[in-house]
LUMKOL-253608 format. One record per atom (N, C-alpha, C): residue in three letters; x, y, z. Coordinates in steps of 0.02 Angstrom, whole numbers, plus 32768, in hexadecimal, padded with zeros to 4 digits. Example, Ala and Ser with C-alpha at 12.3 -4.5 7.8 and 13.67 -1.06 7.14 Angstrom:
<pts>
(pt 'ala'; (8294; 7EE4; 8186))
(pt 'ala'; (8267; 7F1F; 8186))
(pt 'ala'; (8294; 7F5B; 8186))
(pt 'ser'; (8282; 7F90; 8162))
(pt 'ser'; (82AC; 7FCB; 8165))
(pt 'ser'; (8285; 8002; 818A))
</pts>
This chain:
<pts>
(pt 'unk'; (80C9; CE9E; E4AD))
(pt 'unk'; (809D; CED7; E4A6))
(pt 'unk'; (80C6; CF12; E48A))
(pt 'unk'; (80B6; CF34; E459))
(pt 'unk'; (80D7; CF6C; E423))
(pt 'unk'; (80AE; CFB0; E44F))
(pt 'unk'; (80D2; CFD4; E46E))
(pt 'unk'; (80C6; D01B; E478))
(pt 'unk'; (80DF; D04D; E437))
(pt 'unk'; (80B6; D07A; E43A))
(pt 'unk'; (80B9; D0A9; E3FB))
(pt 'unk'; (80DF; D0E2; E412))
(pt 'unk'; (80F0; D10E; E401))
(pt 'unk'; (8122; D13D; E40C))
(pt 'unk'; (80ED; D185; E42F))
(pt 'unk'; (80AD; D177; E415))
(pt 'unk'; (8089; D199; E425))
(pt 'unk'; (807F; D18A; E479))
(pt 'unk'; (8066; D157; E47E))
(pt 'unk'; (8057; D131; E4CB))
(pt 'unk'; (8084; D136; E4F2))
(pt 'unk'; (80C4; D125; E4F6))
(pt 'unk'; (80F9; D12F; E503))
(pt 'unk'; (80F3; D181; E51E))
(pt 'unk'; (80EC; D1AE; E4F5))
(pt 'unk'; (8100; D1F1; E519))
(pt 'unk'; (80AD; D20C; E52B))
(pt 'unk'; (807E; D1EC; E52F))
(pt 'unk'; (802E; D1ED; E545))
(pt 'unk'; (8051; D1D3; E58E))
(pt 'unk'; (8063; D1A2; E58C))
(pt 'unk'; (8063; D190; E5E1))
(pt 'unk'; (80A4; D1B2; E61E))
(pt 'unk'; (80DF; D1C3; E5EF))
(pt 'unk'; (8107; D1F3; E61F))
(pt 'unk'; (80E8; D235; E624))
(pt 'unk'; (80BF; D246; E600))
(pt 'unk'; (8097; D292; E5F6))
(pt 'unk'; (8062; D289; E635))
(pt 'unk'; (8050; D241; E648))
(pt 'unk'; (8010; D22D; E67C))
(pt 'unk'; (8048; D227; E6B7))
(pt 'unk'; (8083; D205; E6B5))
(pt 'unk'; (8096; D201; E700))
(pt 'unk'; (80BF; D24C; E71A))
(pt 'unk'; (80D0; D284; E6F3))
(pt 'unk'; (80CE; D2C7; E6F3))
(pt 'unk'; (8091; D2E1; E717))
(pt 'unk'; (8061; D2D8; E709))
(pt 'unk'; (802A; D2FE; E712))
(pt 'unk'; (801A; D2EA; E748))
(pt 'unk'; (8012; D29C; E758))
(pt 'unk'; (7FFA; D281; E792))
(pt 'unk'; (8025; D2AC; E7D3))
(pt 'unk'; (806B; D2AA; E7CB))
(pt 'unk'; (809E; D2D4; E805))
(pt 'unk'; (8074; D301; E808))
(pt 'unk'; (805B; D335; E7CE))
(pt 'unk'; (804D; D376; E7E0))
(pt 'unk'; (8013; D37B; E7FA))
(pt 'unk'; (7FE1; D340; E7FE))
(pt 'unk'; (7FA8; D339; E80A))
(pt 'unk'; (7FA5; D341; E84A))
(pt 'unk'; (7FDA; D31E; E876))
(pt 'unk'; (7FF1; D306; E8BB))
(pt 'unk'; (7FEE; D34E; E8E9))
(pt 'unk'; (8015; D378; E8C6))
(pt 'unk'; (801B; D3C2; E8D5))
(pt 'unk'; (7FE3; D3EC; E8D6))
(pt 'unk'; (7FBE; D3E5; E8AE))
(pt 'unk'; (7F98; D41A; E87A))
(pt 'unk'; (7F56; D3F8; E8B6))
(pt 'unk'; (7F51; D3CD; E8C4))
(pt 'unk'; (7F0A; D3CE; E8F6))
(pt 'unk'; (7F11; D3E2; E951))
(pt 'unk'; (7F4B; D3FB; E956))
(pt 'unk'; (7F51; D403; E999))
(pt 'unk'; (7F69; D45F; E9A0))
(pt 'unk'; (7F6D; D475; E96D))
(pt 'unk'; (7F7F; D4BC; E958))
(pt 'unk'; (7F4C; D4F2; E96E))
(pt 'unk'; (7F58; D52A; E99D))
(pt 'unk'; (7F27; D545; E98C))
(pt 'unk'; (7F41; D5A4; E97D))
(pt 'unk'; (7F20; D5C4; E974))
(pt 'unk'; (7F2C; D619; E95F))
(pt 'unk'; (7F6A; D61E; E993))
(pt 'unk'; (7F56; D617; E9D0))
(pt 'unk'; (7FAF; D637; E9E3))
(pt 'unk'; (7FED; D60E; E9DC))
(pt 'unk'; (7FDF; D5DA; E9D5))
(pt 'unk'; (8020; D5AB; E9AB))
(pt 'unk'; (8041; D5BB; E971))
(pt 'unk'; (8000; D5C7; E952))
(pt 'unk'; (801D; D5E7; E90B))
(pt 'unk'; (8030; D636; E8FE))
(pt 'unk'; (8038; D651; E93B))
(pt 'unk'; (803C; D68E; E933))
(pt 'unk'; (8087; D6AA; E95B))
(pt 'unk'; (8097; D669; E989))
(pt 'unk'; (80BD; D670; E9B6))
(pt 'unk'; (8113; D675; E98F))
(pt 'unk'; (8125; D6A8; E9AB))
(pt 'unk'; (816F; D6BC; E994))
(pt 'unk'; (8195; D6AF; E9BD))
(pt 'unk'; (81C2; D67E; E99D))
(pt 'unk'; (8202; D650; E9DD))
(pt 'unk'; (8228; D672; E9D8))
(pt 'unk'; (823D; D6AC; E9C3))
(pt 'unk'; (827A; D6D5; E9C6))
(pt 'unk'; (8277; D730; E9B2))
(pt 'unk'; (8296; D747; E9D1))
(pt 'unk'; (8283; D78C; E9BF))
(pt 'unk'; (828D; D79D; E96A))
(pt 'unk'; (82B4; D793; E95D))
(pt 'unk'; (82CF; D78E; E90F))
(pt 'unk'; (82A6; D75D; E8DF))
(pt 'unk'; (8274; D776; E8E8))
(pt 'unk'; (823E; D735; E8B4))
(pt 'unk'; (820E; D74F; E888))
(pt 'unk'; (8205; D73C; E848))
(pt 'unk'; (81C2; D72E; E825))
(pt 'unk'; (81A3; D709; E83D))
(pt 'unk'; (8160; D734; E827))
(pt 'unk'; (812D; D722; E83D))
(pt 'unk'; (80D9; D742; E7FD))
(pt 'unk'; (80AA; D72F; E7FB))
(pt 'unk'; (807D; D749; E7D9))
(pt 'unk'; (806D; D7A4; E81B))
(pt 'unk'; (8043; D7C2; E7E2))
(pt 'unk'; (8020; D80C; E80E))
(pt 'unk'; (7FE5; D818; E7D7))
(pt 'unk'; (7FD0; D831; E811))
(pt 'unk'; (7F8C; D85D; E7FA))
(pt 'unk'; (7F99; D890; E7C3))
(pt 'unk'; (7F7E; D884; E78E))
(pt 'unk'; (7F91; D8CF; E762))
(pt 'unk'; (7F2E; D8CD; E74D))
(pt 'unk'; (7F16; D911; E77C))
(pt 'unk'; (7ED0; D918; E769))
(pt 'unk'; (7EB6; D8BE; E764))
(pt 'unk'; (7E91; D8AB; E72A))
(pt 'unk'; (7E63; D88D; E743))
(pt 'unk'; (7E7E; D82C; E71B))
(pt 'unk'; (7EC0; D821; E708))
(pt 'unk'; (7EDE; D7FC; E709))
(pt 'unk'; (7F2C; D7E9; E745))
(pt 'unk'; (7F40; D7B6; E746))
(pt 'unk'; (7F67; D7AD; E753))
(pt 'unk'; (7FB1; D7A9; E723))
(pt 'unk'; (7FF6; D7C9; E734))
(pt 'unk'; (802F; D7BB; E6FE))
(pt 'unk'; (8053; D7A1; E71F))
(pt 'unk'; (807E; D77D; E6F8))
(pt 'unk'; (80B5; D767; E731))
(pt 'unk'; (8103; D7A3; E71F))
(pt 'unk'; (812D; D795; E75C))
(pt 'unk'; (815D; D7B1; E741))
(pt 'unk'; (81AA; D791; E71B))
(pt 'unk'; (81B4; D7B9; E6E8))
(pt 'unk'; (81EE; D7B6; E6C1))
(pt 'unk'; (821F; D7E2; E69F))
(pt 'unk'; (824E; D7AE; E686))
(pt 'unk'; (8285; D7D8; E662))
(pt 'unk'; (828F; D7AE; E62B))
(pt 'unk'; (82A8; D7D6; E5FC))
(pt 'unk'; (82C4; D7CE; E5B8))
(pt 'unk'; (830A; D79D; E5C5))
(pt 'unk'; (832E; D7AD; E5E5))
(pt 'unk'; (8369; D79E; E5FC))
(pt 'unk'; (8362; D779; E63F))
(pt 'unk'; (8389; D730; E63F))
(pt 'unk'; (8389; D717; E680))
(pt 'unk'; (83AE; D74E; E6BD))
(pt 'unk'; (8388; D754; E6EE))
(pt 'unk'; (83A8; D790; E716))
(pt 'unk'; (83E1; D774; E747))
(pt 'unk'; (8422; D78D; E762))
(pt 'unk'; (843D; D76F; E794))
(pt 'unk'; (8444; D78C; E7CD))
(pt 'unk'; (8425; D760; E7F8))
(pt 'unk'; (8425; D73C; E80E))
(pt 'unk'; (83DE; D72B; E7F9))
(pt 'unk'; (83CF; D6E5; E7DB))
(pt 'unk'; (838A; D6D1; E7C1))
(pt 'unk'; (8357; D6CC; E7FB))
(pt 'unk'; (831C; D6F2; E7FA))
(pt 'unk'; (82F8; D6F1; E82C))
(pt 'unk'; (82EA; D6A5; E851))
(pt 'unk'; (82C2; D6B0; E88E))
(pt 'unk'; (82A1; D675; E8AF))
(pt 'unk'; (8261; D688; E872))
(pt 'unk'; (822F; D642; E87E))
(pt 'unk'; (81E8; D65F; E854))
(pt 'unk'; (81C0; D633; E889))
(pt 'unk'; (8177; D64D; E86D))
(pt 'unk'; (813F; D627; E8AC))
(pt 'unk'; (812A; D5FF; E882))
(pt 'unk'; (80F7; D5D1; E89B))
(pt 'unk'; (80C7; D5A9; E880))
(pt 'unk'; (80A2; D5C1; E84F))
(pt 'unk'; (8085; D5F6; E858))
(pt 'unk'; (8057; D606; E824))
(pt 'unk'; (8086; D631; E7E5))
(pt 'unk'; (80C6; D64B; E7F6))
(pt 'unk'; (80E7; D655; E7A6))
(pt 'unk'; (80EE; D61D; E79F))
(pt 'unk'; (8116; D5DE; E7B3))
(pt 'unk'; (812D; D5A4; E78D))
(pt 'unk'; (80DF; D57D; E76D))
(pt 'unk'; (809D; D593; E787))
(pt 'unk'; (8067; D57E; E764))
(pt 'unk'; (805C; D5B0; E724))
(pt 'unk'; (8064; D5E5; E72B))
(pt 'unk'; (806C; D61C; E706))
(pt 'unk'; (8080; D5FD; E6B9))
(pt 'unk'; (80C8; D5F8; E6D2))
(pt 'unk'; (80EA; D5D8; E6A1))
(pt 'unk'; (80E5; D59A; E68B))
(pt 'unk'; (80D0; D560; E6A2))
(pt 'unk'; (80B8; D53D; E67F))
(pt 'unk'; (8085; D53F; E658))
(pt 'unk'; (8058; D557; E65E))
(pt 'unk'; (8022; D580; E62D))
(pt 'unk'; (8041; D5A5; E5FA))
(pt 'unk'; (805A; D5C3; E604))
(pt 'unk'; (807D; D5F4; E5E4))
(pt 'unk'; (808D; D5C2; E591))
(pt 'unk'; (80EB; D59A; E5B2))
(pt 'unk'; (80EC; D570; E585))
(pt 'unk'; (80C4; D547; E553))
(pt 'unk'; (8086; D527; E58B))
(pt 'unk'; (8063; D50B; E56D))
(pt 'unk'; (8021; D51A; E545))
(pt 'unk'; (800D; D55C; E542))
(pt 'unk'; (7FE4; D56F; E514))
(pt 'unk'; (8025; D59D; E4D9))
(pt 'unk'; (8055; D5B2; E4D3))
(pt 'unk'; (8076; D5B3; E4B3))
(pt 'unk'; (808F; D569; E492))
(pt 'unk'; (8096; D550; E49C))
(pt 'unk'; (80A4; D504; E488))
(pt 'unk'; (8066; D4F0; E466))
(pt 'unk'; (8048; D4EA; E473))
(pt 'unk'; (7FF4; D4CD; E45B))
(pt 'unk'; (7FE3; D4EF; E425))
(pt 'unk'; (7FE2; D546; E41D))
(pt 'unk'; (7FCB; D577; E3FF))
(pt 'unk'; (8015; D550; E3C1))
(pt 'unk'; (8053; D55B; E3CB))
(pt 'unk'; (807D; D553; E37E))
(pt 'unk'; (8073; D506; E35A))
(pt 'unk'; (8070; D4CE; E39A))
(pt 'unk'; (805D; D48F; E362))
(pt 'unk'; (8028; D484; E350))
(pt 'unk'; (7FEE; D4A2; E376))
(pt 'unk'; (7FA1; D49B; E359))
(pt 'unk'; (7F79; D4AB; E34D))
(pt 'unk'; (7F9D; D4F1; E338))
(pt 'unk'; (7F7C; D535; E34D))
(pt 'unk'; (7F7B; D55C; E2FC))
(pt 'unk'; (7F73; D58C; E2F8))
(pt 'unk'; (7F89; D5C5; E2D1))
(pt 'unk'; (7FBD; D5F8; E300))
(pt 'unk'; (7FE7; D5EA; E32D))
(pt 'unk'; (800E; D60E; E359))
(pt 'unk'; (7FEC; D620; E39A))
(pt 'unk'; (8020; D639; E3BE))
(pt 'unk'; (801A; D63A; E3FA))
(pt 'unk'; (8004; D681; E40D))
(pt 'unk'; (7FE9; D6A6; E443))
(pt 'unk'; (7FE6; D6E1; E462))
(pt 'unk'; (8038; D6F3; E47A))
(pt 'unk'; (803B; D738; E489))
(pt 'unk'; (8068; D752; E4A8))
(pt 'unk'; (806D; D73B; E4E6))
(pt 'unk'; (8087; D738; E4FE))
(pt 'unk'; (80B3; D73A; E558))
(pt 'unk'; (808C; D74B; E57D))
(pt 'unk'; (8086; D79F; E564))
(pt 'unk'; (805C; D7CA; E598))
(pt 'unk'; (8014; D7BA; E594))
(pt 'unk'; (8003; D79F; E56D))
(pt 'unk'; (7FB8; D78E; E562))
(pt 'unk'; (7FA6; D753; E58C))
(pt 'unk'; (7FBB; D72F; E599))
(pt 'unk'; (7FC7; D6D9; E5CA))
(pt 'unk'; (7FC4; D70A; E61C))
(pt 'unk'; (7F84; D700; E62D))
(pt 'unk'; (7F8F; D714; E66A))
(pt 'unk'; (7F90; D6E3; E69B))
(pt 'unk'; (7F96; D6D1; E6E1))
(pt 'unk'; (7F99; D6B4; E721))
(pt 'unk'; (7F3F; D6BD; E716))
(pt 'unk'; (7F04; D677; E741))
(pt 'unk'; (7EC6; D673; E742))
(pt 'unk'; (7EB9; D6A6; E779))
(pt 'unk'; (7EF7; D6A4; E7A3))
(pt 'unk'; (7ED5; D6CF; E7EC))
(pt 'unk'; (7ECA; D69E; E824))
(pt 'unk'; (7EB7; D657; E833))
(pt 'unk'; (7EC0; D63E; E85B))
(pt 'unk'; (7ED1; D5EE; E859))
(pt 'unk'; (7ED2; D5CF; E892))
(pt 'unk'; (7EE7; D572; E880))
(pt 'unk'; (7EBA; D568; E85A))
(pt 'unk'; (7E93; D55D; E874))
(pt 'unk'; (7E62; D530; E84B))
(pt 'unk'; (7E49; D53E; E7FE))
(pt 'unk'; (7E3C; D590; E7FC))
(pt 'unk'; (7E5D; D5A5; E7B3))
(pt 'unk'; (7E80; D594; E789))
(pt 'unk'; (7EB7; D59F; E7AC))
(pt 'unk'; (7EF0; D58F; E794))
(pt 'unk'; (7F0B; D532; E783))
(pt 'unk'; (7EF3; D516; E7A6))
(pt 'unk'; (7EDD; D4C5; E79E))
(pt 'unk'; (7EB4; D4A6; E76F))
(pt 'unk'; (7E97; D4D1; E752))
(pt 'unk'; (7E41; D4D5; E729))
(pt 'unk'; (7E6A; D4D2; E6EF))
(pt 'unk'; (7E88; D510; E6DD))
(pt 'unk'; (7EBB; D537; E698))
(pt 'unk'; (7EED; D4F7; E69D))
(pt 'unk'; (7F12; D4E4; E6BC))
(pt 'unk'; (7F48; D4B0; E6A5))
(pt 'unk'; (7F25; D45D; E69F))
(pt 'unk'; (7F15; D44D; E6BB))
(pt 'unk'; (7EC7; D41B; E6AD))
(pt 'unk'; (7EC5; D40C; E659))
(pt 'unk'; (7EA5; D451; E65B))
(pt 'unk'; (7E93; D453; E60A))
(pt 'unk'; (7EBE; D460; E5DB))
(pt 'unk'; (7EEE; D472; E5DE))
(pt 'unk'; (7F27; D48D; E5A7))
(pt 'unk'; (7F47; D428; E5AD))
(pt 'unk'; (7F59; D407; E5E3))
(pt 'unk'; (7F6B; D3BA; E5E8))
(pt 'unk'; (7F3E; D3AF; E5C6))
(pt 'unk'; (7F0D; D3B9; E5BD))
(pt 'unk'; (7EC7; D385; E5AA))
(pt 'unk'; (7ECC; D37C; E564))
(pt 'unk'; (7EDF; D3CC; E551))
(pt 'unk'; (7ECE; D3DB; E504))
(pt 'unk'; (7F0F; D3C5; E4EB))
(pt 'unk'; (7F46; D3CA; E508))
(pt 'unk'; (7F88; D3AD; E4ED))
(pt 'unk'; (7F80; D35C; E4E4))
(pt 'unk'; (7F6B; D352; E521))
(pt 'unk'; (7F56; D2EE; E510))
(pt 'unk'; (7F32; D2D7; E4E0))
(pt 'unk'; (7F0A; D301; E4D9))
(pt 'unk'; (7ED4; D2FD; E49A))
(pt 'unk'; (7EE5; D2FE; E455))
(pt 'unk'; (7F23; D32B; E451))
(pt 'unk'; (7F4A; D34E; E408))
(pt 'unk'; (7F7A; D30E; E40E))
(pt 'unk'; (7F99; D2F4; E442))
(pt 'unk'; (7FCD; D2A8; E429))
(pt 'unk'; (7F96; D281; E40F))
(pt 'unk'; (7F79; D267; E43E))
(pt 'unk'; (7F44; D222; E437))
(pt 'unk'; (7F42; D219; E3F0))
(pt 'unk'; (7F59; D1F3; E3DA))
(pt 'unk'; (7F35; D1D2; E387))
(pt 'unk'; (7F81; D206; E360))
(pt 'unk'; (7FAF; D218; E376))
(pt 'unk'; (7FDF; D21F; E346))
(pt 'unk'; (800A; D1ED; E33D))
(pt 'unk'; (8015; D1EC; E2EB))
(pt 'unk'; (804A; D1BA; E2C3))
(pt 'unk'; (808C; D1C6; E2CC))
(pt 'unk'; (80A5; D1A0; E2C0))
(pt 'unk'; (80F9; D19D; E2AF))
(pt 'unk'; (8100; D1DF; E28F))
(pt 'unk'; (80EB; D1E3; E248))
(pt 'unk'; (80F3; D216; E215))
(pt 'unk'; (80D4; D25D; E23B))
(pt 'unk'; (80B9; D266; E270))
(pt 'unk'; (809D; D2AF; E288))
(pt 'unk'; (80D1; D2A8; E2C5))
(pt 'unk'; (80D1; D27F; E2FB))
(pt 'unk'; (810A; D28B; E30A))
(pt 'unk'; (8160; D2A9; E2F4))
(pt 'unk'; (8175; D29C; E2BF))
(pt 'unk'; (81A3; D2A3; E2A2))
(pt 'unk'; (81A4; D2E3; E262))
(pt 'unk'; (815A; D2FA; E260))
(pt 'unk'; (815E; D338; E246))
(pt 'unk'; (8193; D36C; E273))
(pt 'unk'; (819B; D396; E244))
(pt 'unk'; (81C0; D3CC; E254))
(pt 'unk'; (818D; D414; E292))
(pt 'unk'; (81B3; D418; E2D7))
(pt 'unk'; (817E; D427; E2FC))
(pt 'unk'; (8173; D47D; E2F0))
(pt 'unk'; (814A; D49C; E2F0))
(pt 'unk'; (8146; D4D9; E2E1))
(pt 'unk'; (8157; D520; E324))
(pt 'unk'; (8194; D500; E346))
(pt 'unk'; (81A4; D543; E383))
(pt 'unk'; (81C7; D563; E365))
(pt 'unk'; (81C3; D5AE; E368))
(pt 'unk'; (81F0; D5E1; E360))
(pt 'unk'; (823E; D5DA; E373))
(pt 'unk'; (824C; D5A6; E3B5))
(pt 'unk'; (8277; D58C; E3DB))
(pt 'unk'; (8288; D557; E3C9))
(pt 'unk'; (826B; D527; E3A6))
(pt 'unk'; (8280; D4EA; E39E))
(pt 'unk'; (826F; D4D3; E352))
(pt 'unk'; (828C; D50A; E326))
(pt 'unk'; (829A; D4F4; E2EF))
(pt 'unk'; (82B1; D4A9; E2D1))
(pt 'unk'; (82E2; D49A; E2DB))
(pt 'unk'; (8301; D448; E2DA))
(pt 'unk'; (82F6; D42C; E2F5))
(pt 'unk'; (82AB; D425; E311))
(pt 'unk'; (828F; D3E3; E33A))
(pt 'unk'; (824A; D3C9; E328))
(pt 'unk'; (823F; D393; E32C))
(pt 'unk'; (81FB; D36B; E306))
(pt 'unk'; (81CC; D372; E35E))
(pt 'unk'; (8182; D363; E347))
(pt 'unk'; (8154; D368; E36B))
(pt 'unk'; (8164; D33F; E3AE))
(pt 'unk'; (818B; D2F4; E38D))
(pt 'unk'; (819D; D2C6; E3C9))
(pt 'unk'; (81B4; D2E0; E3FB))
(pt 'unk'; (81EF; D317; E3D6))
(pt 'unk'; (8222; D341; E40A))
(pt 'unk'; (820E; D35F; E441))
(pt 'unk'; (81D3; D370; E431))
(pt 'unk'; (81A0; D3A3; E435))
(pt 'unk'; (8182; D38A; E47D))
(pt 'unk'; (815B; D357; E469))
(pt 'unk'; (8153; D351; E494))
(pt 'unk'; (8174; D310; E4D5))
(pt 'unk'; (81A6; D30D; E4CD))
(pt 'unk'; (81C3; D2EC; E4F8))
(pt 'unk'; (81F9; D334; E520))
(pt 'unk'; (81F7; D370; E509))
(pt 'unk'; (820E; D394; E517))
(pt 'unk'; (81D4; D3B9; E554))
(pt 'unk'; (8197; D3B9; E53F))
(pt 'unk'; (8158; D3D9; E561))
(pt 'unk'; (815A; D3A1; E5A3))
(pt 'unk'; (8152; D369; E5A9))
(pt 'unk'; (8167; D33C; E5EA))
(pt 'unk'; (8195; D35A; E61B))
(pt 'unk'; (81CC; D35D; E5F3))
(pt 'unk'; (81FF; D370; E611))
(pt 'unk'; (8207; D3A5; E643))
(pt 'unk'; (81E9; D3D2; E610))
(pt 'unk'; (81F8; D404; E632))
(pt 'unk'; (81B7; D418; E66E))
(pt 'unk'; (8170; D3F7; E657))
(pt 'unk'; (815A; D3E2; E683))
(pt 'unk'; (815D; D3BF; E6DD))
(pt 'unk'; (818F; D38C; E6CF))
(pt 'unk'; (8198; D369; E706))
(pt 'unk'; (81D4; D39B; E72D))
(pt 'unk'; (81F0; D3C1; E708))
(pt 'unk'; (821B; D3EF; E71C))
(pt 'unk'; (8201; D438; E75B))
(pt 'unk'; (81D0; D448; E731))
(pt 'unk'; (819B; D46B; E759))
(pt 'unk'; (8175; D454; E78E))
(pt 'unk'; (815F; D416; E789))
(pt 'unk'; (8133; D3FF; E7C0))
(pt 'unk'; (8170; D402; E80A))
(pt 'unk'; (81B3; D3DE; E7F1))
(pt 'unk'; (81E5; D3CF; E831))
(pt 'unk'; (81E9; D41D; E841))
(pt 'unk'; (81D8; D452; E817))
(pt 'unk'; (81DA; D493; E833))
(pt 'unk'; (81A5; D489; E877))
(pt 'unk'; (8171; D49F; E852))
(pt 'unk'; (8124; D493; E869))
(pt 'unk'; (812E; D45F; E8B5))
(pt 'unk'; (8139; D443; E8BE))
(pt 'unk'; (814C; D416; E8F2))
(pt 'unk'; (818A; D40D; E91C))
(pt 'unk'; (81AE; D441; E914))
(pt 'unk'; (81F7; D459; E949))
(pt 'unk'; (81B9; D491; E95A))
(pt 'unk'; (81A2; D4B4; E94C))
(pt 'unk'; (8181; D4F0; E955))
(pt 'unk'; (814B; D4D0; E98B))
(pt 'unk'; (812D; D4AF; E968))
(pt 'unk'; (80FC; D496; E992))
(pt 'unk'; (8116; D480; E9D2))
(pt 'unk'; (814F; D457; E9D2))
(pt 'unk'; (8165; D449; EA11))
(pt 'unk'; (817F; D47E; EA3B))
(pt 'unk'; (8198; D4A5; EA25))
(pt 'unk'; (81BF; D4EB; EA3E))
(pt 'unk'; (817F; D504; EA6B))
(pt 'unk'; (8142; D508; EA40))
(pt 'unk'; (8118; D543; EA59))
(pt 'unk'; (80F9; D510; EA9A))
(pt 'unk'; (80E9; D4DC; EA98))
(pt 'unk'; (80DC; D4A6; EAD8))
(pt 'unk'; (8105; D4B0; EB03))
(pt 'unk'; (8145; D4A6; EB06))
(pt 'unk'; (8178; D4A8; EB40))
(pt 'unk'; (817A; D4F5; EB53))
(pt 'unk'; (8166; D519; EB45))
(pt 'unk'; (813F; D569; EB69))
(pt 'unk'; (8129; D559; EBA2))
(pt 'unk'; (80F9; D51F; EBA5))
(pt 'unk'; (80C7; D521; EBDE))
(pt 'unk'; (80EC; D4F7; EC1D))
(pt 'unk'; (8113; D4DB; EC08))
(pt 'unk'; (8139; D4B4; EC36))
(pt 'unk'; (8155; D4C2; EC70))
</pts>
């Protein structure tokens, strides 16, 4: 049986998601809101969106962050990501807000996976291996691309899920 290069990163992109899936249904507003350390990002209220917080510069000592920035930011990435390979470009930073709550916020990453699965599905060798269009990732083809979006995916979720466990052993 011949797997395609496409399928291949369709199904580590599914066993990514599935982890986060694991998380993402037992989550609720004060999980995602909960700050494990005094020194942390976190999303805030600015009037009638949510922002998260940042810096230009990695800060040192690099903050703790909560659940809902590291959801933040995956959104973030990933409608930036979406917006430069399939897009006409991406929004600013500040424009990518936090939904405001889990399930919101579950809804918005849902669909940005959905629409990313949708944009592999049915790509060739030759679109894979195009040249990918990030501001950041000049010298890298779409493949890169997205075997890099997994990545850093499954990277986030093991966030998403120390957190999650952190905020459980509270009650203990």
């Amino acid at each position: 049986m011949t797997t395609t290069r496409t399928e291949l990163l369709l199904r580590q992109l599914d066993i990514a998601w599935a982890l986060f899936e694991y998380h993402l249904t037992d989550l609720d507003d004060a999980a995602f809101l909960w700050e494990p350390a005094p020194h942390c990002w976190t999303v805030r209220r600015a009037g009638d969106r949510w922002v998260a917080d940042w810096a230009d510069a990695e800060p040192d000592p690099v903050p703790a962050v909560t659940i809902a920035w590291v959801t933040w930011h995956i959104g973030y990435w990933w409608t930036t990501t979406l917006g430069h390979c399939f897009g006409s470009g991406a929004p600013d930073r500040e424009e990518i807000a936090w939904p405001g709550s889990a399930a919101a916020t579950a809804g918005w990453l849902r669909g940005l996976k959905d629409e990313w699965r949708s944009r592999l599905t049915g790509l060739s060798d030759a679109d894979l291996d195009a040249p990918a269009s990030l501001p950041w990732a000049t010298d890298q083809s779409l493949a890169d691309v997205a075997g890099w979006v997994t990545v850093e995916l499954t990277k986030n979720v093991a966030e998403v899920g120390l957190l999650h466990n952190l905020h459980g052993t509270r009650k203990a």
